[in-house]
LUMRODO-561760 format. One line per 10 residues: number of its first residue (from 1); their letters; for each residue x, y, z of C-alpha. Coordinates in Angstrom, 1 decimal. Layout:
# LUMRODO-561760
NUM = A = X Y Z; ...
This chain:
# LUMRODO-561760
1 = XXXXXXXXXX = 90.5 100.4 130.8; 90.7 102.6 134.6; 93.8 100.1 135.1; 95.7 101.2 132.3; 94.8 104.8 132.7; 96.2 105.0 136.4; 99.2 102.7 135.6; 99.8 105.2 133.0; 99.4 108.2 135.6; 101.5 106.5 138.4
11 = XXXXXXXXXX = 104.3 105.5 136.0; 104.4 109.8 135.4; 104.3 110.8 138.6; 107.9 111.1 141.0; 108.7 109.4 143.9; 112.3 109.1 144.2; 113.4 107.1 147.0; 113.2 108.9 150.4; 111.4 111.2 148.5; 107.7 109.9 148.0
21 = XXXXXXXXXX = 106.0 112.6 150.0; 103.5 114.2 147.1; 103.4 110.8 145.4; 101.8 109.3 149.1; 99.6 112.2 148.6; 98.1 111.1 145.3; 98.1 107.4 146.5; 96.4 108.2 149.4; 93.6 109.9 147.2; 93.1 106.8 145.0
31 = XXXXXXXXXX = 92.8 104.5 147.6; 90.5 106.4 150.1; 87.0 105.2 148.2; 87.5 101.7 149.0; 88.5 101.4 152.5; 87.3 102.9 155.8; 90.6 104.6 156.4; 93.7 106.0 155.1; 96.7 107.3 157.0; 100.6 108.1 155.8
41 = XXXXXXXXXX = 102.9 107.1 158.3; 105.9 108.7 160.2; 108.3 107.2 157.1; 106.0 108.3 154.1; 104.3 105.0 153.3; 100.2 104.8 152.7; 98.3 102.6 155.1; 94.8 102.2 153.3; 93.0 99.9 156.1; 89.2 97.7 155.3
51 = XXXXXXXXXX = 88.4 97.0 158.8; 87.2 93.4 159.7; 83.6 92.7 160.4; 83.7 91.4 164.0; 87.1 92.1 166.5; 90.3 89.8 166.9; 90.6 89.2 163.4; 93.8 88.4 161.8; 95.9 90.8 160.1; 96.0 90.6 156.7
61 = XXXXXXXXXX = 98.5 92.8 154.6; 99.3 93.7 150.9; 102.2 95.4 150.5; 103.9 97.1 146.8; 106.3 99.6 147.3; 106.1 102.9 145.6; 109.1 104.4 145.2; 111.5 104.4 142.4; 115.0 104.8 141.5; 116.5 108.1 140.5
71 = XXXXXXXXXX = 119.6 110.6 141.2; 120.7 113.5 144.0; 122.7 116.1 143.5; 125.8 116.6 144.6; 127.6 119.6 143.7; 127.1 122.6 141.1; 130.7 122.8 139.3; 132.2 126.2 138.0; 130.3 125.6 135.0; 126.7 125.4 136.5
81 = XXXXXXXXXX = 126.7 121.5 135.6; 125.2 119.8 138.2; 127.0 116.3 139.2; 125.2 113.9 141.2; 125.0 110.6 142.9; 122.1 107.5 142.5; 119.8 106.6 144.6; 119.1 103.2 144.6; 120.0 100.7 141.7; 120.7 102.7 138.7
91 = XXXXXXXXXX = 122.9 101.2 136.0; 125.3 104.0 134.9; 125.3 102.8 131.5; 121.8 104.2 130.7; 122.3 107.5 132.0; 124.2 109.5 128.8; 121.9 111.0 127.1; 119.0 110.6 129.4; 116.3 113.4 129.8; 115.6 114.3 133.4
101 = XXXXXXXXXX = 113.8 116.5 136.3; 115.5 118.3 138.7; 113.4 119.2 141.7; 114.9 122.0 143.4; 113.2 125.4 144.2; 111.1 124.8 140.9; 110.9 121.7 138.7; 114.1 122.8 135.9; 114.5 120.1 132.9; 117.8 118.7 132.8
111 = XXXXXXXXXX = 120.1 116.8 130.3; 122.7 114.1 131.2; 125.0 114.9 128.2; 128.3 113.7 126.5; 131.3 114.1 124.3; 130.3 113.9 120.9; 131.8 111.4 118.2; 133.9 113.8 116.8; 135.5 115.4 119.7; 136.5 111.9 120.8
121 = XXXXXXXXXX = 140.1 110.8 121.5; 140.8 107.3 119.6; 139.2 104.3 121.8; 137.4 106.5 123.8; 134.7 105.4 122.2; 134.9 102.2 123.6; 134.6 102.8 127.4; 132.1 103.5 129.7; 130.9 106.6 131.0; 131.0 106.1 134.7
131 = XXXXXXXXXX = 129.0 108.7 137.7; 132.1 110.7 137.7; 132.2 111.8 134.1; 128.8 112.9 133.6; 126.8 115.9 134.7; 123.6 117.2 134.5; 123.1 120.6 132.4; 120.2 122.1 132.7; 120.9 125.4 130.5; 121.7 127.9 133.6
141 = XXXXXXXXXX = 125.1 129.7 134.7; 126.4 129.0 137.7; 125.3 131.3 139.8; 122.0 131.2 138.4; 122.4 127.2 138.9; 123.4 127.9 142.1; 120.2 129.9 143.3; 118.3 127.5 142.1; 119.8 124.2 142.7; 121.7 122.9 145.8
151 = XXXXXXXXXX = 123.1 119.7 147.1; 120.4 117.4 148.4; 117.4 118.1 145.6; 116.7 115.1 144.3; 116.4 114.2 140.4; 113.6 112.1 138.3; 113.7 110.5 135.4; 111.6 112.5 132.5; 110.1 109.4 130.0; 107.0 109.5 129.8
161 = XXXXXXXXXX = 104.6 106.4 129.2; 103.9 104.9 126.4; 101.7 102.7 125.3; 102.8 99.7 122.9; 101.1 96.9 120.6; 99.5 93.2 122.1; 98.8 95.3 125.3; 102.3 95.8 126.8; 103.2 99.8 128.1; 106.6 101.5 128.9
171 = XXXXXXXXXX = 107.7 103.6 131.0; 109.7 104.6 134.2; 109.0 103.0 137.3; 106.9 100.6 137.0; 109.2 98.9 139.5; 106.7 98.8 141.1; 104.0 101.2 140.4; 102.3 98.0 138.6; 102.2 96.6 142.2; 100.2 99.6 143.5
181 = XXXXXXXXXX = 97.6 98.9 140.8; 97.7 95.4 141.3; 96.9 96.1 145.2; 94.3 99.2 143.9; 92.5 96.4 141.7; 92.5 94.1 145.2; 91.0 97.1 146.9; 88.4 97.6 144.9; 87.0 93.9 144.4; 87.0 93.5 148.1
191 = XXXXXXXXXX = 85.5 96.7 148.8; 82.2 95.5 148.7; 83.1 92.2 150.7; 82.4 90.9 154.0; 85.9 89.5 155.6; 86.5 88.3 158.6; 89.8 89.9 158.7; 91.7 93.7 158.8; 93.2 94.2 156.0; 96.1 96.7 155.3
201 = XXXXXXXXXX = 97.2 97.9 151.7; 100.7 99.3 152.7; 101.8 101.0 149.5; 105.5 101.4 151.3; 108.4 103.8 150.8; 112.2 103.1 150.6; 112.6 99.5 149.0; 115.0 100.6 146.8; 117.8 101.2 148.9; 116.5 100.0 152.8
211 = XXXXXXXXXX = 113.2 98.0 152.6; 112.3 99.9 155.8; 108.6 101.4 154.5; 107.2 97.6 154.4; 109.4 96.6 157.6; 108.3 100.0 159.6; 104.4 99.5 158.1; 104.3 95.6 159.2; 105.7 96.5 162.9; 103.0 99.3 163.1
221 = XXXXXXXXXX = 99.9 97.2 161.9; 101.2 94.0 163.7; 100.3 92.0 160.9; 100.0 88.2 160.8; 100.5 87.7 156.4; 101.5 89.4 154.0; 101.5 89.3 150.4; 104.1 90.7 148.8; 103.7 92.2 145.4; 106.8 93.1 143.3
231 = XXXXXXXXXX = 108.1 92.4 139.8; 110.5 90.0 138.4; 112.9 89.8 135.0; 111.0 88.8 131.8; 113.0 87.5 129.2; 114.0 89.4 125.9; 116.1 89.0 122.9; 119.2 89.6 125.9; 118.3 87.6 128.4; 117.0 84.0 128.1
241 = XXXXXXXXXX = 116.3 83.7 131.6; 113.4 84.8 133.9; 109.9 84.5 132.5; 107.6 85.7 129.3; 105.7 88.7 130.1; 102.0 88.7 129.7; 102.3 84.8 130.2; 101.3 84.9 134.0; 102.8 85.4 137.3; 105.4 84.3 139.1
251 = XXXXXXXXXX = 105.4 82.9 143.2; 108.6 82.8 145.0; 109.8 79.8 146.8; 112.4 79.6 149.2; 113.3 80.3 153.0; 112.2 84.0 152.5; 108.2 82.9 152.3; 106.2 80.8 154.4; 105.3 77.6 153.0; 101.7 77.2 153.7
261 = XXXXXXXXXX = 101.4 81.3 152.7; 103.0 80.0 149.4; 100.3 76.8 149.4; 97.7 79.4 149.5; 98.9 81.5 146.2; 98.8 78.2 144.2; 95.5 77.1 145.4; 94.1 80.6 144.5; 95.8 81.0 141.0; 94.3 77.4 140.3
271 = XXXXXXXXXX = 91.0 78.5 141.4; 91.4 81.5 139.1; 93.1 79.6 136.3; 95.6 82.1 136.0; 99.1 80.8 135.1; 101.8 81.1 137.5; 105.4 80.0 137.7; 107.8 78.9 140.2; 110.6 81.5 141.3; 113.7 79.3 143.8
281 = XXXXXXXXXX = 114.9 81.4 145.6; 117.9 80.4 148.0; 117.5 83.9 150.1; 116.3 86.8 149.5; 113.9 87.5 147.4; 115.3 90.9 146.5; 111.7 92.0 147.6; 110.5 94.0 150.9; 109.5 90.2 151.9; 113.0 90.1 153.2
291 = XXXXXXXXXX = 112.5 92.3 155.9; 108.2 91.9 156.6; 109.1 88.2 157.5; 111.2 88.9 161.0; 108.9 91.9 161.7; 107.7 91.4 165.6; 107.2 87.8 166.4; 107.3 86.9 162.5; 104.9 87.3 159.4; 103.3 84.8 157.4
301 = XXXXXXXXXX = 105.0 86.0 154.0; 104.4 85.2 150.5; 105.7 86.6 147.2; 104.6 87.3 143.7; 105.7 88.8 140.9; 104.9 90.7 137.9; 107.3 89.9 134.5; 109.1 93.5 133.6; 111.6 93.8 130.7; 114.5 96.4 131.0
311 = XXXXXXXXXX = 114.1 96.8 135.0; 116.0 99.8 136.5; 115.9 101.8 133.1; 113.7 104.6 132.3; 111.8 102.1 129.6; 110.3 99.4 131.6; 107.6 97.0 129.6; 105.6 94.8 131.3; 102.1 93.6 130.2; 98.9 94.9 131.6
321 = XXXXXXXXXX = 97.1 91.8 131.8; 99.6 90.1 134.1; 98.9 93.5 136.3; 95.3 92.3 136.3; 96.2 89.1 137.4; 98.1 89.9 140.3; 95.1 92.4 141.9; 92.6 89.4 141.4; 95.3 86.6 142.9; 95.7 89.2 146.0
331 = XXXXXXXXXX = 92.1 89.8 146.4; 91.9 86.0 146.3; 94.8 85.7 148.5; 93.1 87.7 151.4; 90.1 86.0 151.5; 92.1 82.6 151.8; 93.9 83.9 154.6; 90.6 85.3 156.1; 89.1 81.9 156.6; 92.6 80.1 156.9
341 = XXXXXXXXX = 95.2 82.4 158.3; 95.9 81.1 161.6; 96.6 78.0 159.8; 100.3 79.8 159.0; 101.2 81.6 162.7; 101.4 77.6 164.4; 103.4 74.8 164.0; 102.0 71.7 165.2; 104.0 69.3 167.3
């Protein structure tokens, strides 16, 4: 299955946050066969454009971002420990123990360690290990560390993907390197298609601390949609709420998406039988939505989501056929807004 095979390869490669540059390299490659052009932008994100067959035609944009959470450096300590900082949304609680990368003037394998059991003052057992008492050893002395290593370099998480039973895989990041497949799998079903409309694949930088790839990518392109493709929280035996993975997808509601773009995600999905699910949203949608909507004069938003267990840990599950599903609901999507986009940029009085 090519899907599972580049999911696998994506969810490997780095591209911390504000640090995507070799990453938009390999993105770029994968996407060049199925459009007539590819260009990275001033901020780092991939613009993989299909041009329309006649001019004047709507703008039609897919957006998933490609970066990732992950760590920066902060300081090398007397010791040659290396303490650091997060970038994005990392929950401290996963990181003891964690096997890591740290990208300085070569790639050095790191360990986040800690206190053993049995060198433990009583109750210390039962807090948490905040930023501040961890550090990163990655076997060097210090001034060994120090040639090496400085304030700045940036630091990926190690785990590997694997693959597990009924179809589901694991791994880091696929928030939301299961978007960029989903948008790859749109790519390639419409390459062959006539559409009377330009359509952009913005595989965009910086959502996880700024949502300024998407917002920078829209502005550039001028788009008039967008489709939004992110994931969501599945449930497991910890959380109740959210949705089953490998169930479907779900489609955000809520002042953050256009109505009629929203319309157009359930009429495809029916069309398509697959299953989708209703996701209220009173704001944000915690996706790059929020900021492609007030680009320029305003975008014709919609979101939808992928079901991913664990999010923000170095172990993410999600299932590959709801991947699937989301490449074949945005290929649907654009040709929908092809033939009925102008439909969304005009309220009639």
């Amino acid at each position: 299955m090519k899907l599972k095979s580049e999911l696998k390869k994506l969810s490997a490669s780095v591209g911390v946050s504000g640090f995507e540059q070799e990453l938009a390299k390999e993105i770029a490659a994968l996407f060049a066969p199925y459009v007539d052009e590819v260009r990275i932008d001033a901020l780092g994100s991939v613009i993989a454009h299909k041009r329309a067959e006649q001019p004047n035609a709507i703008k039609v944009m897919l957006d998933a971002h490609m970066d990732e959470i992950g760590l920066m450096v902060t300081e090398i300590d007397e010791k040659g420990f290396l303490k650091f900082t997060t970038v994005g949304g990392v929950d401290e609680r996963i990181l003891p123990s964690a096997l890591v990368t740290v990208h300085g003037k070569q790639k050095l394998t790191g360990v986040i360690g800690v206190k053993p059991p049995h060198l433990q003052a009583p109750g210390e057992d039962k807090q948490s290990y905040t930023i501040k008492d961890l550090a990163i050893d990655i076997g060097l002395a210090p001034e060994a560390a120090k040639d090496m290593v400085r304030p700045g370099d940036f630091v990926s998480f190690a785990q590997k993907p694997h693959t597990l039973k009924n179809g589901f895989m694991s791994g880091k990041c696929m928030d939301n390197r299961a978007g960029v497949v989903a948008v790859l799998e749109a790519a390639k079903a419409l390459s062959e298609e006539k559409i009377d409309a330009d359509v952009y694949y913005v595989l965009s930088v910086q959502e996880e601390f700024s949502l300024g790839g998407a917002k920078t990518a829209a502005y550039g392109i001028g788009a008039d949609v967008a489709l939004v493709i992110d994931v969501t929280h599945a449930k497991t035996h910890d959380n109740k709420d959210g949705f089953d993975a490998g169930a479907g997808l779900s489609y955000s509601i809520g002042p953050n998406v256009s109505p009629i773009a929203e319309k157009w995600i359930c009429k495809c999905a029916k069309k398509l039988d697959i299953p989708i699910f209703p996701e209220v949203d009173g704001g944000s949608t915690g996706t790059n939505a929020w900021s492609v909507q007030t680009v320029g004069t305003g975008v014709a938003t919609a979101v939808i989501s992928i079901p991913l267990k664990y999010m923000h840990t170095p172990t993410e599950v999600l299932n590959l056929e709801d991947v699937s599903r989301a490449g074949a609901l945005a290929a649907a999507f654009v040709k929908k807004a092809a033939k009925s986009g102008r439909e969304a940029q005009v309220i009639e009085l």
